[in-house]
PLY file of the C-alpha trace (Angstrom):
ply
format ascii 1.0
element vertex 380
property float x
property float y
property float z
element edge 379
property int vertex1
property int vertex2
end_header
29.60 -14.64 -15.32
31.01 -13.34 -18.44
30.83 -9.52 -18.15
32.42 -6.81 -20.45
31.40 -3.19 -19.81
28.83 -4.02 -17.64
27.07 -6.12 -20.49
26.23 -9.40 -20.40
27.87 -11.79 -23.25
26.50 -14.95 -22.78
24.08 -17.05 -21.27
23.78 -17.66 -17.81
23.68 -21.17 -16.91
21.61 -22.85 -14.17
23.39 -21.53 -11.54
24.08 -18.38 -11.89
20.18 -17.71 -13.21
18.81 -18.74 -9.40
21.85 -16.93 -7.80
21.17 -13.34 -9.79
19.16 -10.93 -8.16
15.43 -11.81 -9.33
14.52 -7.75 -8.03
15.10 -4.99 -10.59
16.65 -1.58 -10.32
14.19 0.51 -11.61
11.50 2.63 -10.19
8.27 3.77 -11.55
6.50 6.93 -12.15
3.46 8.61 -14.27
4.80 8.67 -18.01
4.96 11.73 -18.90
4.22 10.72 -22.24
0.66 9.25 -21.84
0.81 12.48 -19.73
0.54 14.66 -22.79
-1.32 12.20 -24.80
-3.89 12.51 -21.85
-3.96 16.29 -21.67
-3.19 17.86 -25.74
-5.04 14.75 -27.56
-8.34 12.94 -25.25
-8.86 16.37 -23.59
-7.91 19.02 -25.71
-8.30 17.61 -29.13
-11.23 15.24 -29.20
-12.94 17.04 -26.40
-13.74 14.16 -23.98
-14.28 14.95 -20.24
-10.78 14.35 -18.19
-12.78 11.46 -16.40
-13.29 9.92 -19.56
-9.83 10.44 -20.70
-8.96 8.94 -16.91
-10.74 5.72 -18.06
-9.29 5.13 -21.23
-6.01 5.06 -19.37
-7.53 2.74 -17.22
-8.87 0.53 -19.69
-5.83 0.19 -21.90
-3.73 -0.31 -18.72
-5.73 -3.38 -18.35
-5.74 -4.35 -21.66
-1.59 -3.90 -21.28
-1.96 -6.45 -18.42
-4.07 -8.95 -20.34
-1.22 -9.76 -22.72
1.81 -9.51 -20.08
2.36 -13.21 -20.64
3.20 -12.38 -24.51
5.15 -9.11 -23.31
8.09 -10.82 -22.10
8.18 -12.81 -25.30
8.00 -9.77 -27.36
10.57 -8.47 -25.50
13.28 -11.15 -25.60
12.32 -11.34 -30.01
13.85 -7.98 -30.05
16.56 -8.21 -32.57
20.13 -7.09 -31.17
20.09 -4.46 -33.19
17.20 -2.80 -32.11
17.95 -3.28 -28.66
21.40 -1.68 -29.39
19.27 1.55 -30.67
17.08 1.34 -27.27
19.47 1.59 -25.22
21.10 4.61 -27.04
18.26 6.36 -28.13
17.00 6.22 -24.44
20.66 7.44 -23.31
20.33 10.32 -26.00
17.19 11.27 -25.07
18.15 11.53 -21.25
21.36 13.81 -22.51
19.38 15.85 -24.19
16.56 16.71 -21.31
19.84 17.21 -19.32
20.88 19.76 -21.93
17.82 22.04 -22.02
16.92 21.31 -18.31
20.48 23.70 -18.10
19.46 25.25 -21.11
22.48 24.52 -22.39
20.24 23.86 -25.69
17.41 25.70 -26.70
14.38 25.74 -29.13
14.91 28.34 -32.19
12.30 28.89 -34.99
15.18 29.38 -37.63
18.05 26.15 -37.05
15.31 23.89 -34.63
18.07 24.09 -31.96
20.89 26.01 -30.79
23.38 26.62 -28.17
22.11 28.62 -25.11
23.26 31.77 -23.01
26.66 30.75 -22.75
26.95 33.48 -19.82
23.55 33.22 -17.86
23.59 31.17 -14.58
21.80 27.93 -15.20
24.14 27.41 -18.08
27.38 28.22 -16.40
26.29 26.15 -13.50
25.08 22.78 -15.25
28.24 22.60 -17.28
30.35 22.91 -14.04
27.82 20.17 -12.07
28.80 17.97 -15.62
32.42 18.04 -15.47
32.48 18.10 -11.32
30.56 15.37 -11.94
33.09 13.93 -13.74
36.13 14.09 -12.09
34.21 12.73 -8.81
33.46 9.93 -10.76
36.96 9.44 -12.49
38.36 10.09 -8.84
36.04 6.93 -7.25
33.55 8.91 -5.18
30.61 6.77 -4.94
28.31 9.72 -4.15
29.66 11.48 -6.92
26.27 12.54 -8.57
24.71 13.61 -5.21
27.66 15.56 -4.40
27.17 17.36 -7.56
23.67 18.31 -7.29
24.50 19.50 -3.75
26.85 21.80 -4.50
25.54 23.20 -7.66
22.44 23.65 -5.65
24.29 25.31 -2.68
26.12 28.25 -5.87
22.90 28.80 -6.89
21.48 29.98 -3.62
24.67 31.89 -3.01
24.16 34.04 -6.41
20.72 33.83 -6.03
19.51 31.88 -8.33
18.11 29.31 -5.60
14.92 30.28 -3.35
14.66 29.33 -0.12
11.07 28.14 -0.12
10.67 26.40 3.37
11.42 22.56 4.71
8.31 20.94 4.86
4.48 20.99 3.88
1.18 18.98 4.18
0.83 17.73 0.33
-2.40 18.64 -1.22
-5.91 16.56 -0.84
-6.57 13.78 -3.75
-9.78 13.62 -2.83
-10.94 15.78 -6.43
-9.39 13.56 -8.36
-9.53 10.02 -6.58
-11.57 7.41 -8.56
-13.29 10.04 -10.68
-13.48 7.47 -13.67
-15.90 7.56 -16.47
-15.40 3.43 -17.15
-18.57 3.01 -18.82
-18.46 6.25 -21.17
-15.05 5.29 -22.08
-16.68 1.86 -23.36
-17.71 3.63 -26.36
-17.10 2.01 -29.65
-15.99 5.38 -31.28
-12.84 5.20 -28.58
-11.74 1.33 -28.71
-8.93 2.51 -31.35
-8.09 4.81 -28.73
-7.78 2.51 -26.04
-5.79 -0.37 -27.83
-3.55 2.90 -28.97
-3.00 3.61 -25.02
-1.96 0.01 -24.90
0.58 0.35 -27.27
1.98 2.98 -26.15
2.11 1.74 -22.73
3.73 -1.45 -24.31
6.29 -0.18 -26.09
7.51 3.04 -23.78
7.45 0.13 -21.03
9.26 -2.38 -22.92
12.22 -0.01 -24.32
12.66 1.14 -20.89
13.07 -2.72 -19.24
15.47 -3.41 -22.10
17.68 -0.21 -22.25
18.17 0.02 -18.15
18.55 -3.99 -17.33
21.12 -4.28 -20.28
23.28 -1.40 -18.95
23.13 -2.97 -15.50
24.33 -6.09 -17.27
20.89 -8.19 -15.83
19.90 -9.45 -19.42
21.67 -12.30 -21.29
22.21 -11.77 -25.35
18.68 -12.54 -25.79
17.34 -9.62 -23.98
16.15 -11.89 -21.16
16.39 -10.67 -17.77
14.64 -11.98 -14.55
11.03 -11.79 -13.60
10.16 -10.19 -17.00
6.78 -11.31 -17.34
6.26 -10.62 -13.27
7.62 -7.41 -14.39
5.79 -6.30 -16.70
2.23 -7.44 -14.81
3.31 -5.07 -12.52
4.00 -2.54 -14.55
0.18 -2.61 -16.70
-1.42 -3.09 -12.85
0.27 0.13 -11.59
-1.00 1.92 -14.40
-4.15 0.96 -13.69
-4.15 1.71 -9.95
-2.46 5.09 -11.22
-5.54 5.94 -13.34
-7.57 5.62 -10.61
-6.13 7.71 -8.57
-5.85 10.69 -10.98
-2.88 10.01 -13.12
-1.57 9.26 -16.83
-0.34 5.66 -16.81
2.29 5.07 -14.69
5.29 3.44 -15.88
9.13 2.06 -15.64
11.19 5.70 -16.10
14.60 5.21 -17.67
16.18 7.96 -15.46
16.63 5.03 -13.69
19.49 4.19 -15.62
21.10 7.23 -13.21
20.73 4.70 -10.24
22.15 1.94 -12.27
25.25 4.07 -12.91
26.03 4.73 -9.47
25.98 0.96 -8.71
22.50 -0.18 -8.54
21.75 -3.50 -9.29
18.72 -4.93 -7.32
15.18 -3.81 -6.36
16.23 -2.53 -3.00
17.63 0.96 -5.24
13.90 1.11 -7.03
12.58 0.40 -3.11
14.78 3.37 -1.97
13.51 5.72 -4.61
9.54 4.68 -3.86
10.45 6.07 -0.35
12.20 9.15 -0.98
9.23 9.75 -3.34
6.97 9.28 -0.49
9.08 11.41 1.79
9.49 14.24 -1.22
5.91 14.81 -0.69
6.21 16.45 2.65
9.19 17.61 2.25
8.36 19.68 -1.51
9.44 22.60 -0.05
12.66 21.85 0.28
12.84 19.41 -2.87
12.05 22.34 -4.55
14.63 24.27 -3.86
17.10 21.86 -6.54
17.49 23.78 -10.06
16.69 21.73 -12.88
20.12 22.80 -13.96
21.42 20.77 -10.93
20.56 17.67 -11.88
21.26 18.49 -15.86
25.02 17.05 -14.35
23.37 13.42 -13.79
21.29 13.12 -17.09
23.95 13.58 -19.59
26.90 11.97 -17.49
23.42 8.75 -17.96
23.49 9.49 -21.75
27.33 9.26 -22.11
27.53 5.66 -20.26
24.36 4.31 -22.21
26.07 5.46 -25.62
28.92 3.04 -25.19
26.43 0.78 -26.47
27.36 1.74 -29.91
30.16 -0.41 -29.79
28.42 -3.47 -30.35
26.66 -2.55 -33.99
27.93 -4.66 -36.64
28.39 -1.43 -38.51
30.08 -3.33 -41.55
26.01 -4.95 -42.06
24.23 -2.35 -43.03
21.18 -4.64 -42.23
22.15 -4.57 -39.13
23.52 -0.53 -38.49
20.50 0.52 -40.64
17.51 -0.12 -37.39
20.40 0.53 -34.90
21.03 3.73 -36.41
17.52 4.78 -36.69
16.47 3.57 -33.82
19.01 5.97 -31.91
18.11 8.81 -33.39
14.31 8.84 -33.79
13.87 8.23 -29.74
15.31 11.82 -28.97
14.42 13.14 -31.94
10.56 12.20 -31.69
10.99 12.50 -27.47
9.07 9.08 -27.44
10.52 5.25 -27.15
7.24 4.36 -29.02
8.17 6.05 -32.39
12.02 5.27 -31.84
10.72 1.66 -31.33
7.84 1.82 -33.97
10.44 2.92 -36.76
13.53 0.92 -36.29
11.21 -2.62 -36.58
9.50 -1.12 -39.82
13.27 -0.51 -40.67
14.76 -3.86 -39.57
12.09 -5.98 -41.29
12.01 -3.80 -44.58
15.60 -3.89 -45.18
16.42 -7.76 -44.49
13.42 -8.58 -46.67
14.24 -6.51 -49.66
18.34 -7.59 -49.35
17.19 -11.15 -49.29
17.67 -12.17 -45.22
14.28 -13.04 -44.55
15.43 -15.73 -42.42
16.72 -13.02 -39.90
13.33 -11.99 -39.68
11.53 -13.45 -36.43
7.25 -13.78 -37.08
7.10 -11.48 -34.07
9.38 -9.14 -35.63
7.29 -9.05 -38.87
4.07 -9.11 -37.01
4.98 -6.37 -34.70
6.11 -4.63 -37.88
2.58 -5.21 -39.56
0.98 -3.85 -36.17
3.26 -0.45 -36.00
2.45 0.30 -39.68
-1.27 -0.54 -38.76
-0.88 1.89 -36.22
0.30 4.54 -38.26
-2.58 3.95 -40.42
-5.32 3.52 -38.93
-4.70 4.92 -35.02
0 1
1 2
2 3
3 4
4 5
5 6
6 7
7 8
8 9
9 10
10 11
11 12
12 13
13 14
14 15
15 16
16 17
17 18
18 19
19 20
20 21
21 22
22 23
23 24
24 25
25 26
26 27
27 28
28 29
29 30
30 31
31 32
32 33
33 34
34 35
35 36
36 37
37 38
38 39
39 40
40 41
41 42
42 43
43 44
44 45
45 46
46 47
47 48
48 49
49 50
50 51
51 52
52 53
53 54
54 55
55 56
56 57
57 58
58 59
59 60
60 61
61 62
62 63
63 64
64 65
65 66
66 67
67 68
68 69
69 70
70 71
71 72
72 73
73 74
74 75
75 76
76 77
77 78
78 79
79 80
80 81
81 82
82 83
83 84
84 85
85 86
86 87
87 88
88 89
89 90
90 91
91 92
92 93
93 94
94 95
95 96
96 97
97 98
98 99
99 100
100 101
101 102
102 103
103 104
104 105
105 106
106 107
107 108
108 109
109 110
110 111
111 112
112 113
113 114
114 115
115 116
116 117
117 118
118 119
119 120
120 121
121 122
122 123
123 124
124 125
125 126
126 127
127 128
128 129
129 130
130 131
131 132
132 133
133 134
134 135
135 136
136 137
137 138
138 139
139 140
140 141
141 142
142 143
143 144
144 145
145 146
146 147
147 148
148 149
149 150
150 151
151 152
152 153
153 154
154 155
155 156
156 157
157 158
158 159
159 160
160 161
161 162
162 163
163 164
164 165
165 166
166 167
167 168
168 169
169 170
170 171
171 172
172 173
173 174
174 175
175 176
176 177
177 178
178 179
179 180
180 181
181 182
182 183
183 184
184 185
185 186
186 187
187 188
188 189
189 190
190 191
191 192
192 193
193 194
194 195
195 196
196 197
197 198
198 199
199 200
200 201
201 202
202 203
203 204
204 205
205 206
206 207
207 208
208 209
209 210
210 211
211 212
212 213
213 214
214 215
215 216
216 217
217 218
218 219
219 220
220 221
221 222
222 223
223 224
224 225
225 226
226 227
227 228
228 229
229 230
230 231
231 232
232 233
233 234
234 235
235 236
236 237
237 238
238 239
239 240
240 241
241 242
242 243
243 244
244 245
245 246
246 247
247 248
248 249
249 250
250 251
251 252
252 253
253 254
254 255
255 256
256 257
257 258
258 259
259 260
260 261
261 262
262 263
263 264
264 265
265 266
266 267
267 268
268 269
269 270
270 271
271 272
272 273
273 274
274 275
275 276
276 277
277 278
278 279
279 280
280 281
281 282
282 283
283 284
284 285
285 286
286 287
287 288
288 289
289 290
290 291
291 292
292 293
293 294
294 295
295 296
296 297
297 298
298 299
299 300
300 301
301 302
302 303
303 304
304 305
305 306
306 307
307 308
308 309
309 310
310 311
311 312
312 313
313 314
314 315
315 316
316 317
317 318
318 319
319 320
320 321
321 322
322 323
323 324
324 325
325 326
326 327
327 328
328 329
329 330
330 331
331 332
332 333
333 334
334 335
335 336
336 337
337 338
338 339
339 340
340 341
341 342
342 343
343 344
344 345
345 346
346 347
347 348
348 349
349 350
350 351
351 352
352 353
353 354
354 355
355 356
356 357
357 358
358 359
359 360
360 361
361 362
362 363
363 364
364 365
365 366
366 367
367 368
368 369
369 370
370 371
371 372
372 373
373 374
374 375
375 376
376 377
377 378
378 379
């Protein structure tokens, strides 16, 4: 197989197709997204009971699943362009959580952003977890990122930073929250906008994230293909659903998971691995707790840096083509959401090869997905 940067050229044949790993590297979690959508907009603008908001989730997970046949079709009409802008707006994004999580960059009223306390602790210590980070990495070390977290951990308890907070603990009961669903008051008319607006969202956070991580792990072929999409994808809207009825936002592919990827992970068995050290985390919070956010900062950006080489395959001499790429990039991290990244570079894509006369470049899922994100901004 034809393989350049960890990107996939070509087309597989036959062969190669049935002898890929069918199992995908990338693990799932409550979006944190729908998370905020859940808590700032259902609950705390429009008022609704959190059960209610709880079964709008659920519905418009559903409604996600009902149309996972046509998902993976979407997905694979993506122009190359826009995938290109995925992948790096996704990579940005990352980067840039790694950057305040070491508040490296911070929030300022009068320049938006800025740089941080250059001499304060969490600073100091996420730039040296970066660059340690780096040369483990540049050196071969396989554990490289884990070694990094470990020991930036380890300097923060010495200067004492770091709290030891205990090993283990008996997680808290879900009983409170567990299938506490308002499914019938959710049926109201008033909040079917609402619902196929959850499905969207769902959609398209989903969708970026399938094509930005299996690219970089060089598991989809030019067309944006990659295996089991549409089993994928089912998955994905049923989880949701199951995760709405058990008290959280929609859960969904994260694209931290492009961290795995980087360290070598190519099959389900790394998503399987993370499910179980999820499982174990909850016993063992105590202890999980004890790992700065400026620990891990290391692993986010060193994620954004590898999924930025994408870049390199823009046809930046077509500005039809650099235009949505460009865009694309910079809206995800700048909105903090694949939707509006997403939602953008198509309106941007299909407005620009229209008006310079490439209408033939156009795919009628690209225009119709176009027609459906300005509808959206409309109307939802």
């Amino acid at each position: 197989m034809a393989v350049q940067g960890g990107f996939c050229r070509r087309k597989r044949t036959f062969f190669e197709l049935n002898v890929y790993p069918k199992n995908l590297p990338i693990a799932m979690a409550p979006a944190m997204g729908l998370n905020s959508y859940l808590a700032f907009v259902l609950v705390g603008g429009m008022g609704l009971a959190w059960q209610t908001g709880m079964a709008v989730i659920f519905w418009g997970s559903l409604l996600f699943a009902a149309v996972a046949v046509f998902r993976a079709y979407i997905i694979t009409s993506i122009p190359l362009s826009l995938r290109i802008g995925i992948a790096t707006g996704c990579g940005l994004m990352i980067a840039l959580v790694g950057l305040h999580n070491a508040g490296i960059i911070v929030a300022t009223p009068s320049t938006m952003v800025t740089i941080g306390d250059v001499r304060s602790i969490p600073f100091i210590l996420g730039c040296a977890g970066f660059l340690l980070m780096m040369v483990l990495v540049q050196r071969g070390f396989k554990a490289a990122v884990l070694i990094s977290i470990i020991t930036i951990t380890f300097l923060g308890w010495l200067l004492g930073d770091v709290e030891y907070q205990g090993i283990a603990s008996l997680p808290p009961s879900i009983a409170p929250v567990l299938g506490q669903l308002d499914l019938m008051g959710a049926l109201d008319l008033s909040l079917m906008g609402v619902i196929i607006s959850v499905m969207l969202v769902s959609l398209f956070e989903s969708a970026g994230t399938f094509v930005a991580v299996t690219d970089k792990a060089g598991l989809a072929d030019e067309t944006g293909n990659y295996p089991n999409a549409t089993k994928s994808l089912f998955v994905d809207s049923l989880s949701s659903a199951a995760g709405a009825f058990m008290g959280t936002s929609s859960v969904c592919p994260f694209v931290e998971s492009a961290t795995g990827v980087a360290e070598g992970g190519r099959t389900g068995l790394m998503a399987v691995v993370v499910g179980l050290l999820f499982l174990l985390a909850i016993f063992f919070a105590p202890l999980a707790g004890m790992i700065p956010a400026y620990a891990t900062a290391g692993a986010l950006i060193y994620v954004g840096l590898l999924m930025t080489s994408e870049l390199t395959r823009v046809r930046w001499d077509d500005l039809t083509e650099a235009t949505p790429a460009f865009v694309t990039t910079v809206m995800i991290p700048f909105s903090f959401t694949l939707t509006e990244g997403i939602a953008t570079g198509f309106i941007t894509y299909t407005t620009i090869k229209l008006a310079s006369g490439r209408r033939h470049d156009v795919s009628p899922v690209c225009a119709l997905l176009t027609v459906v994100f300005l509808a959206r901004y409309a109307f939802l």
